[in-house]
C-alpha positions in Angstrom: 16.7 0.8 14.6 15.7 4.5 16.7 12.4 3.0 17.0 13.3 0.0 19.2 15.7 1.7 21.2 14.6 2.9 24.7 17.6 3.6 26.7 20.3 6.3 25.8 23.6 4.8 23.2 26.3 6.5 21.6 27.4 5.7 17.7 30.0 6.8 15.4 28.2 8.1 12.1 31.1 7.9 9.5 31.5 10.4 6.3 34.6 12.4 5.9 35.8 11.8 9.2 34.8 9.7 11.8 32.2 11.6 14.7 30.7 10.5 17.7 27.5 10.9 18.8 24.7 10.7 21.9 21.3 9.3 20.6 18.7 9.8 23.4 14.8 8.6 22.9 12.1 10.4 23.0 9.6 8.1 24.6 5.8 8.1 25.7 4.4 4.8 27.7 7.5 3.3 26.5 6.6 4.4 22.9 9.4 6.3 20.6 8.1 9.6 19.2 11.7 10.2 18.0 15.0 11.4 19.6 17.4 13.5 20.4 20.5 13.4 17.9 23.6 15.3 19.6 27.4 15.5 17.8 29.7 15.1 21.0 33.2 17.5 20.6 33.7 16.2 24.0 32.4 13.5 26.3 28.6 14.6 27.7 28.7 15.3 31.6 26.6 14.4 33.9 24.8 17.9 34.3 23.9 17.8 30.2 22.6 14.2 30.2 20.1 15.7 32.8 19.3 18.7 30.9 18.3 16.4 28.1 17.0 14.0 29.9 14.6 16.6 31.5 13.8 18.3 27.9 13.0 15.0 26.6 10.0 14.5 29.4 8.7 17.7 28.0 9.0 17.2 24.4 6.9 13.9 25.0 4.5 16.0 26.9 3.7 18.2 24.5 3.8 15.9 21.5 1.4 13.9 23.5 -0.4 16.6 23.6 -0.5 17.1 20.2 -1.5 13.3 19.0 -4.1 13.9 21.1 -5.4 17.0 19.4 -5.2 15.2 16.1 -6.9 12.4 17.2 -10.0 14.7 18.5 -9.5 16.5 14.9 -9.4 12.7 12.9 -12.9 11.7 14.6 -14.4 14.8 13.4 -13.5 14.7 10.2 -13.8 11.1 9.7 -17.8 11.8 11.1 -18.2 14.6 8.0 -16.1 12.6 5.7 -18.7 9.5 6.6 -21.8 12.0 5.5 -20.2 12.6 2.6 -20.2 8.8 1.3 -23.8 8.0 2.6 -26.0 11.4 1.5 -27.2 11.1 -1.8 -29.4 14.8 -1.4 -27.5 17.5 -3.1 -28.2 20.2 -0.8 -27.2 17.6 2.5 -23.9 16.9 0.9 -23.3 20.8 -0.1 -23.8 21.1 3.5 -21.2 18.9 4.6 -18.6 19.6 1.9 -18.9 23.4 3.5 -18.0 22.0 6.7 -14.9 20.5 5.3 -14.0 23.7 3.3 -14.5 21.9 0.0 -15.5 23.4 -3.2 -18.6 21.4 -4.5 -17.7 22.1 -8.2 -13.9 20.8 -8.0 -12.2 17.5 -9.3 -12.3 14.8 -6.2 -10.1 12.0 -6.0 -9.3 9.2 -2.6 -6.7 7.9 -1.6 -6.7 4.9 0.9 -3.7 3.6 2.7 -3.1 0.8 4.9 -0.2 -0.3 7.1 0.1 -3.8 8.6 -1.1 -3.2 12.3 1.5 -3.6 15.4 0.2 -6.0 18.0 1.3 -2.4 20.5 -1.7 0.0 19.0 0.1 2.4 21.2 2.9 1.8 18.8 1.0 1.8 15.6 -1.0 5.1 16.5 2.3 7.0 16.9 4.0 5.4 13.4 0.4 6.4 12.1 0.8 10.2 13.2 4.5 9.9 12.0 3.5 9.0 8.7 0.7 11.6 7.9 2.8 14.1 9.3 5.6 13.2 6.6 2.8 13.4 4.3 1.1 16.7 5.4 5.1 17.9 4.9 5.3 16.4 1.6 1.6 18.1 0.0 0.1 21.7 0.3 -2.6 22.1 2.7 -4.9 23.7 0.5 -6.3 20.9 -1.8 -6.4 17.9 0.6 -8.2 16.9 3.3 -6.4 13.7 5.6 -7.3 11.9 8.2 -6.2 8.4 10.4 -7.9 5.4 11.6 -6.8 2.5 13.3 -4.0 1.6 10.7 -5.6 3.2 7.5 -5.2 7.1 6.1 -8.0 8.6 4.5 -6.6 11.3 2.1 -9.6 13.1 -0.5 -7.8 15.3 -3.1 -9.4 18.0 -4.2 -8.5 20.0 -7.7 -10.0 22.2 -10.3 -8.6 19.8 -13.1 -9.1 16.2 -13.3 -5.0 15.7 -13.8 -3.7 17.7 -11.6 -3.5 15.1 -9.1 -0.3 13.7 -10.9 2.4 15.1 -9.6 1.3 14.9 -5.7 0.9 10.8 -6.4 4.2 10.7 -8.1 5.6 12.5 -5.0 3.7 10.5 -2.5 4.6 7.3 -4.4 8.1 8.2 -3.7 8.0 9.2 -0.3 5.7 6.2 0.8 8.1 3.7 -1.2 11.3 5.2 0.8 8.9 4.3 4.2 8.4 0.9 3.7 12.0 0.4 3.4 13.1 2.6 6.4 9.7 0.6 8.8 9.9 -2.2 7.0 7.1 -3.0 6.7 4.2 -3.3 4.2 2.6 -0.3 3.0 -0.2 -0.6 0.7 -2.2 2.4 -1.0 -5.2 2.4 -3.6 -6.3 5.2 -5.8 -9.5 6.3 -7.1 -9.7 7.9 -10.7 -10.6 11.9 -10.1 -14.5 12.8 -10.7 -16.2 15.9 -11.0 -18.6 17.4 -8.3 -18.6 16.6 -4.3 -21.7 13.9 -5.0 -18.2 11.8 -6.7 -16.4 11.2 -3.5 -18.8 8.3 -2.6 -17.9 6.5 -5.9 -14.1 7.6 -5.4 -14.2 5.9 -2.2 -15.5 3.0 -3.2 -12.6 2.6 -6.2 -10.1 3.4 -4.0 -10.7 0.5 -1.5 -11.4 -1.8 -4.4 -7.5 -0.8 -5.3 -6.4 -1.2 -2.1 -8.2 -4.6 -1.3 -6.5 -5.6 -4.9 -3.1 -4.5 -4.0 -3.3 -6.1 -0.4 -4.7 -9.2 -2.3 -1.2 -9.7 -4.5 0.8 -8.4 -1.4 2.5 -5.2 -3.6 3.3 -2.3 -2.2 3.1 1.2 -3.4 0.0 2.8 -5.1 -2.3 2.0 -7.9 -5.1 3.3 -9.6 -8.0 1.8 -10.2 -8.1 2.9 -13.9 -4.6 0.6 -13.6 -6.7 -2.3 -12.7 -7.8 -3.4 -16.4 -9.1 -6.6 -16.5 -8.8 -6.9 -13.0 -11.4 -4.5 -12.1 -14.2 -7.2 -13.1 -13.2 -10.0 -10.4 -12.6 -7.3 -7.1 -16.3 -8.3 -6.2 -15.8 -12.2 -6.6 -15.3 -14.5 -3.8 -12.2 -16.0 -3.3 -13.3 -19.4 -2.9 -15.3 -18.9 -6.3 -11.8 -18.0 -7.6 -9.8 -20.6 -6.8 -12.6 -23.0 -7.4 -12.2 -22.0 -11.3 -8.8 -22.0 -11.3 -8.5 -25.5 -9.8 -11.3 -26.8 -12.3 -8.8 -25.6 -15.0 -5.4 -25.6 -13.6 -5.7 -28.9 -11.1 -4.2 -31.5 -13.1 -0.7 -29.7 -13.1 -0.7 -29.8 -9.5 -0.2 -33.6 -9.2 2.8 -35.0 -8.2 3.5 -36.3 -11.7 3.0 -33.2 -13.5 4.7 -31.4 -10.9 8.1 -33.6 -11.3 7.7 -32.9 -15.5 7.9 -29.5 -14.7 4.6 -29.1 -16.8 2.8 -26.2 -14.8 6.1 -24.1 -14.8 6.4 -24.9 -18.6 2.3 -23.6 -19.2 2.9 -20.7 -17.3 6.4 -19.6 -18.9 4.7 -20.3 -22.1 1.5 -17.6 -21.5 4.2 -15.3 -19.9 6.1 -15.6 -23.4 3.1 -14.7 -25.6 3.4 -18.6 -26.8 6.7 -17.8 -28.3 8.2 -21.7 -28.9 12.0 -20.3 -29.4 12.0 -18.1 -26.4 10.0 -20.5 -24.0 12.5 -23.3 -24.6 15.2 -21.2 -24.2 14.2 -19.7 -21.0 13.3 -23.2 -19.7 17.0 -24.2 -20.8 15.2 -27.6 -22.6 14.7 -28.4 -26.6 12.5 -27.0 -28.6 10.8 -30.8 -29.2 10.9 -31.2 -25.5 9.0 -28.1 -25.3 6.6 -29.8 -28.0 6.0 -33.2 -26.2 5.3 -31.5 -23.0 2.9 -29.0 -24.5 1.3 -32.0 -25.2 1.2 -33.5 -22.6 -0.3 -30.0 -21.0 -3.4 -30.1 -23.7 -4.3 -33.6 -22.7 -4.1 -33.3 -18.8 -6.1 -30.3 -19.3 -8.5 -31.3 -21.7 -7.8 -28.1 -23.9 -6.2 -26.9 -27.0 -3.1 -24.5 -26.8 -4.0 -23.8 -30.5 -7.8 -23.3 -29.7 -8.5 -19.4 -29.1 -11.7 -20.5 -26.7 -9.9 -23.2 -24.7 -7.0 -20.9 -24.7 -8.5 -17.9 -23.1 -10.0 -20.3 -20.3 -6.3 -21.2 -19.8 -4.9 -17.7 -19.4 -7.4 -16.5 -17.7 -7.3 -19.5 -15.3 -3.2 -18.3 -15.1 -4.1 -15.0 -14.6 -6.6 -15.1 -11.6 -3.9 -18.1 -10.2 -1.1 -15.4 -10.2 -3.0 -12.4 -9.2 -6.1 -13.6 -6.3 -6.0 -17.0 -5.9 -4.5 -17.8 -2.2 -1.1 -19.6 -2.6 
């Protein structure tokens, strides 16, 4: 609610008692870059209002300021960090890794996150520089090396063991979940698995956008790692037209108005989702167990396939699968 604000407001915050307050906005073109929070004892005068109103112009100065710095410190980076994901010459990527302060013998690991973007970039730059600077806070400076773009972070990890990434994700995962709620607004992030030596980073890059493109894909948010993927991992590269047009040679019949009115693509699906379980399908979809039967059935002979068959059966799920996890809805 701060965010949209740009005029001064008082509230009453209540927790044991009841207190008053004077919320002024720190603002730049218009933009919030946060606010003054003040408890009022008494009613503000006209003299303090001034006094914060002309400390406010200066705190947006100088945060200005500041963004502005970063940004000139992002570019940079982002040019080495570029270097490192196109040399393939040892000695050339050495070179660049020194530039960055990385150790070319350590564990390397990226981390790629995405916001949705504000039709204001003026806006989305300063939620971007909000939310790195929560995550500079939140993990050491040594060991990490982050940077912004647009509306995507760049964050490469680096550690002398492969798992000691663990506890900075779990940490992350938190304080990025607890984000999404306070913005409202998506937030995805994809992980790449941690790889020895700084000729990795090219490869971690490459799994972390796959992970991100797959989360944005299902619309989830959070982090995952690639090693998470599974099965998934094998169709990141596949068109989405080429998706849906093997799901629709398999599923397509229990999209027709008929099928749709017997309930027979809900039943299919609950049954996968079930493990094929007869008793625990019919009782989730609050019908008989012959019911169940007949429309099974019925599924195998729209479909052309056998429930019972373990080929027909694996086009099925998989058909499911790549219906619930990339084909467009």
């Amino acid at each position: 609610m701060l965010k949209i604000k740009k005029l001064p407001f008082y509230t009453d915050i209540y927790d044991q008692n009841q207190i008053n307050y004077y919320i002024y906005p720190i603002l730049s073109d218009r933009v919030s870059l946060g606010c003054f929070i003040l408890p009022l004892i008494k009613p503000i005068s006209p003299e303090d209002k001034m006094t914060i109103e002309q400390a406010s112009s200066v705190l947006a100065l100088e945060l200005t300021k500041c963004k502005t710095k970063e940004e000139v410190y992002y570019k940079k980076t982002q040019e080495l960090f570029n270097h490192l994901l196109q040399y393939k010459e040892p000695h050339l990527l050495e070179e660049v890794g020194e530039s960055l302060g990385l150790n070319k013998n350590s564990y390397f690991s990226v981390l790629l996150l995405k916001i949705v973007p504000y039709d204001d970039l003026q806006t989305l730059e300063a939620v971007m520089h909000q939310l790195i600077a929560k995550i500079k806070h939140l993990i050491p400076r040594k060991g990490r090396l982050i940077f912004g773009f647009h509306n995507r972070v760049t964050i490469l990890f680096e550690t002398r063991k492969s798992n000691e990434i663990d506890e900075e994700i779990f940490l992350l995962n938190s304080l990025l979940l607890k984000w999404v709620d306070q913005e409202e607004m998506p937030l995805y992030a994809g992980l790449s698995t941690p790889y020895h030596g700084i000729h990795s980073v090219s490869k971690c890059y490459d799994e972390a956008n796959k992970s991100l493109s797959y989360l944005i894909n299902i619309k989830k948010t959070g982090i995952i790692n690639y090693k998470k993927l599974g099965i998934n991992r094998l169709f990141l590269k596949q068109h989405s037209s080429e998706i849906e047009s093997f799901t629709d040679d398999i599923l397509f019949p229990l999209f027709s108005e008929k099928a749709e009115s017997n309930d027979l693509k809900n039943t299919l699906f609950t049954y996968i989702k079930l493990n094929k379980s007869i008793n625990d399908t019919a009782e989730k979809l609050h019908i008989h167990k012959n019911t169940l039967y007949h429309r099974l059935k019925k599924i195998e002979e729209l479909l052309e396939l056998e429930l019972n068959n373990s080929d027909d059966f694996l086009q099925i799920m998989l058909a499911y699968h790549l219906h619930e996890n990339f084909a467009k809805h």
